[in-house]
C-alpha positions as CSV (number, residue, x, y, z in Angstrom):
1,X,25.6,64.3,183.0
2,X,22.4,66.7,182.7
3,X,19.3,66.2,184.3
4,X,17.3,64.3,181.8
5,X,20.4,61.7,181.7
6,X,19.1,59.4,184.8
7,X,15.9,58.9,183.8
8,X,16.9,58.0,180.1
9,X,19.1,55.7,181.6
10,X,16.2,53.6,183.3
11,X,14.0,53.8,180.3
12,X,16.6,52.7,178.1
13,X,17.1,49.6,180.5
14,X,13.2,49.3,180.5
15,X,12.8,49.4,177.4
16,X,16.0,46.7,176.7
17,X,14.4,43.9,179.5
18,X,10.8,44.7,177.6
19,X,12.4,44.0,174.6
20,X,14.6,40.7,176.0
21,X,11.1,39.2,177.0
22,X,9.1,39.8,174.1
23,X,12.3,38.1,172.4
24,X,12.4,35.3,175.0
25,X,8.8,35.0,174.7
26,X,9.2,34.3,171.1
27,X,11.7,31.9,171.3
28,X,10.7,29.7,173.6
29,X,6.9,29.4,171.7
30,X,8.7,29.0,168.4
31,X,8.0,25.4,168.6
32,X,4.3,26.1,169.1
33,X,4.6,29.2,166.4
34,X,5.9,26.7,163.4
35,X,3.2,24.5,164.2
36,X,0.5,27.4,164.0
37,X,1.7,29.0,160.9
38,X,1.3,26.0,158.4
39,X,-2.0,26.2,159.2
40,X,-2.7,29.5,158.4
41,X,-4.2,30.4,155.0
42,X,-1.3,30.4,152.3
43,X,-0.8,34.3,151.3
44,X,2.6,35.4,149.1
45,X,5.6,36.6,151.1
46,X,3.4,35.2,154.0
47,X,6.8,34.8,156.3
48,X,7.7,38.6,155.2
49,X,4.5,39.9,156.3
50,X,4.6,37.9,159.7
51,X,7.5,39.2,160.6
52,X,6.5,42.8,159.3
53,X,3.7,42.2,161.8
54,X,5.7,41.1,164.7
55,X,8.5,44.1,164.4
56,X,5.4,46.7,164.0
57,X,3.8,45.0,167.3
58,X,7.2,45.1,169.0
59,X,7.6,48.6,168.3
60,X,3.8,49.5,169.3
61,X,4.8,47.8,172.4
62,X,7.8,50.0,173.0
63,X,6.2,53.2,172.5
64,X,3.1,51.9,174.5
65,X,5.8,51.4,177.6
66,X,8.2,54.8,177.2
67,X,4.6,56.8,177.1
68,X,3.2,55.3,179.8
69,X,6.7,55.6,182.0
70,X,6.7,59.0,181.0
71,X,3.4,59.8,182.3
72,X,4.2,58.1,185.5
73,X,7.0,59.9,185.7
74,X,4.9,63.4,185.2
75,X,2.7,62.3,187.3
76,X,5.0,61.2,190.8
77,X,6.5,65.0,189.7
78,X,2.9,66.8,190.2
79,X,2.5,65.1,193.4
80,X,5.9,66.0,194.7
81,X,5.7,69.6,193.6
82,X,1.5,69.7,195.0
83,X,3.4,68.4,198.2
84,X,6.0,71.1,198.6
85,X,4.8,74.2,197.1
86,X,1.8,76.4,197.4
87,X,2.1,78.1,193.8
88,X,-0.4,76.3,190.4
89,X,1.6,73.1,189.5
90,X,0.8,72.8,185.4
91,X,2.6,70.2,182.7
92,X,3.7,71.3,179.4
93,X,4.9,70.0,176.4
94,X,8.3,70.3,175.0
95,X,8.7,72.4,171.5
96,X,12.1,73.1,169.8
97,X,10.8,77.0,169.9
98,X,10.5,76.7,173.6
99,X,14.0,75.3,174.5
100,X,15.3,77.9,171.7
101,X,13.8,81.1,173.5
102,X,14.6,79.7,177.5
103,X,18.4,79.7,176.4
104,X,18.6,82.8,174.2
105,X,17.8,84.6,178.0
106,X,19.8,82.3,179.8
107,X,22.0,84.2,182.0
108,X,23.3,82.7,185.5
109,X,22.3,79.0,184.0
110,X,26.0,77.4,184.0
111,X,24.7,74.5,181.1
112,X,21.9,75.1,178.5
113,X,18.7,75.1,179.6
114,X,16.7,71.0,178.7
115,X,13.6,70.3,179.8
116,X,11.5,66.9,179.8
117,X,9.1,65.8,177.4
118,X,6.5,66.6,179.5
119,X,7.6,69.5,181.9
120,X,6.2,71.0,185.1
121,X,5.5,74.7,186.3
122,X,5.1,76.6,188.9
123,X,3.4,79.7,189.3
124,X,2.6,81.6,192.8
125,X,3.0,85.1,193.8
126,X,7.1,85.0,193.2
127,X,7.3,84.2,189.7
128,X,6.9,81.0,187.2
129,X,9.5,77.9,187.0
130,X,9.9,75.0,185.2
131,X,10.4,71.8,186.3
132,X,12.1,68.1,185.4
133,X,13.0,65.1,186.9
134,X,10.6,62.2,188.6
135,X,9.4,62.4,192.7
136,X,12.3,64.5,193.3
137,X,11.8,67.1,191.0
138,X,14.4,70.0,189.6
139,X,14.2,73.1,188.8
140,X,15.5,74.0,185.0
141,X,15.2,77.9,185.3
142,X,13.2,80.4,187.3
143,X,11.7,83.8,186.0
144,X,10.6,86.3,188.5
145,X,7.5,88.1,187.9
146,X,9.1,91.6,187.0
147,X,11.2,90.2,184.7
148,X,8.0,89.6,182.6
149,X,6.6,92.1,180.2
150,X,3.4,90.3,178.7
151,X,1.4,87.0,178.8
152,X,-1.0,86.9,176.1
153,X,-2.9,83.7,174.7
154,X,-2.1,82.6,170.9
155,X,-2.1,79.5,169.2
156,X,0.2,77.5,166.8
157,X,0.6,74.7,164.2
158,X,2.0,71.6,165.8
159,X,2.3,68.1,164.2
160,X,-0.6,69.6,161.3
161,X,-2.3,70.7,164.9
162,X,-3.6,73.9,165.8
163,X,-3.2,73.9,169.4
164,X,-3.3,77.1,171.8
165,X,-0.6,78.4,173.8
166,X,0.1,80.7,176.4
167,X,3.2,83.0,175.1
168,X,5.2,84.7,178.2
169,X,7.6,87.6,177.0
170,X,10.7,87.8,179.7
171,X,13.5,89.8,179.7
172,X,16.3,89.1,181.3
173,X,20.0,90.7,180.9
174,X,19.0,93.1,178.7
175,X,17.6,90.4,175.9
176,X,13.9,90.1,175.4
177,X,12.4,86.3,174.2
178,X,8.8,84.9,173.7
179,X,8.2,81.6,175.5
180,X,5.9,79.6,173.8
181,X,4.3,77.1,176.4
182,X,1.9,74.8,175.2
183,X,0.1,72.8,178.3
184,X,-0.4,69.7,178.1
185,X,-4.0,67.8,179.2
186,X,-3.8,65.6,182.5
187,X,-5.2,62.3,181.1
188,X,-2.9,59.5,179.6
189,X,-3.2,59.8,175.8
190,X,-4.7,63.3,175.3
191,X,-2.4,65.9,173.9
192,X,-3.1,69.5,175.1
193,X,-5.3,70.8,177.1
194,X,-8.5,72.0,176.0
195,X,-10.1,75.7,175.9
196,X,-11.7,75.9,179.1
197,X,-9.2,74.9,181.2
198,X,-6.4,76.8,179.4
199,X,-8.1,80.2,179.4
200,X,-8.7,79.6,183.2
201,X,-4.7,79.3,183.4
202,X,-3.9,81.9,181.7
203,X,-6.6,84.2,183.6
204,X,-4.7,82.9,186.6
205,X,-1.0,83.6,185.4
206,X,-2.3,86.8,184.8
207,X,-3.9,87.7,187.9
208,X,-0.9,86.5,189.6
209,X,1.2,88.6,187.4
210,X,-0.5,91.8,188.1
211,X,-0.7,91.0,191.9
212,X,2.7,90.4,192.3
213,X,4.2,93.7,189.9
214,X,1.8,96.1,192.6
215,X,3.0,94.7,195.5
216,X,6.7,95.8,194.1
217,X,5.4,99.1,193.2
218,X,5.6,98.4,189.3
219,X,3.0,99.8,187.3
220,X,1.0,96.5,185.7
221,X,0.4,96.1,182.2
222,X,-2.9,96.9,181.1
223,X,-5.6,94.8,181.1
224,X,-7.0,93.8,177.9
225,X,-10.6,93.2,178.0
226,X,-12.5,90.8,175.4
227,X,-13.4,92.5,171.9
228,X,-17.3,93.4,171.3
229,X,-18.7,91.5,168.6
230,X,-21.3,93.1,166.5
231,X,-23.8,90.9,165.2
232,X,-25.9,91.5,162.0
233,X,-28.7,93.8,162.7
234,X,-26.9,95.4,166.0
235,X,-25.6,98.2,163.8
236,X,-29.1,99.6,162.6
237,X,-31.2,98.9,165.3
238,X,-28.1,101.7,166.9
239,X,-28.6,104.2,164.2
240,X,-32.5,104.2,165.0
């Protein structure tokens, strides 16, 4: 069983007594719901629609109730790891491209390497690792700081999206991968997280980065600075 197993489990079963009450609900108002209905205004395929309307609110329901037990469960993870470690505790979002690039470099990792749909990390002056599970979180795979080359800010389509992301270039058993991490915002129903704060992160991860590769005696990549811009008019009023 892997790691995201348990907690499906209990949302499945959520979701399954949700479902057995809406159901329950249903039947015992039926009476009261066939005397409403020949009351309403006659429309064609009335019945069809009705019952188009009361699958789509079942299934609104349902997603309503896994996204909110997912950010519960993100959020009882935060706390636990805010609790227990002294690094930057961050949530990111799953991508395809992410999981891809964590298992091409997967190394002493006995099973491949899943994270959550919303995932934690941690970074402190050791390294950076992800995290799953609830209030007793797990780790899913650790990089040490010297096994990163780069971290460099880009950004990339998602869902017709154009969110940024935070790229981190490891190498690790002789195989190089880019991880594309895209962070995800703290409130319930926002996607990811906006400019300010994710510059400020990636300032950080950087700082952290170069603090730790000096105190090992590595040389530390170079620092890139921001790039001038030249406004109209700047270039003649130089020449003068």
């Amino acid at each position: 069983m892997n790691e995201a197993a348990p907690h499906r489990t209990k949302l499945t079963v959520l979701v399954a007594l949700f479902a057995a009450l809406v159901v329950a609900g249903l039947v015992v108002g039926a009476a009261r719901v066939e005397e409403v209905v020949p009351r309403l205004p006659t429309v064609p395929g009335g019945r069809a629609t009705l019952a188009v309307i009361a699958v789509a609110a079942l299934v609104c329901a349902i997603l309503i109730l896994v996204r909110l037990a997912r950010a519960g469960r993100c959020r009882a993870r935060r706390r636990a790891l805010e609790a227990s470690v002294r690094g930057q505790v961050s949530c990111g979002i799953r991508t395809s491209m992410l999981v891809s690039a964590l298992n091409e470099v997967r190394v002493d990792e006995p099973h491949a390497i899943r994270l959550a749909a919303r995932y934690s990390m941690v970074a402190d002056e050791l390294g950076v690792a992800f995290w799953n599970g609830g209030h007793r979180p797990r780790r899913a795979v650790f990089f040490p700081w010297r096994e990163v080359r780069n971290i460099r800010a880009d950004s990339m389509v998602i869902g017709g999206t154009l969110v940024s992301v935070l790229v981190l270039r490891v190498r690790r058993g002789g195989t190089s991968a880019e991880l594309p991490i895209v962070f995800s915002a703290p409130r319930v129903g926002a996607y990811a997280l906006g400019d300010a704060p994710f510059y400020a992160l990636v300032r950080s991860w950087k700082a952290l980065h170069r603090e730790a590769l000096k105190a090992e005696g590595i040389e530390p990549p170079p620092v890139t600075g921001a790039i001038p811009v030249i406004r109209p008019g700047m270039a003649y009023a130089g020449a003068r």
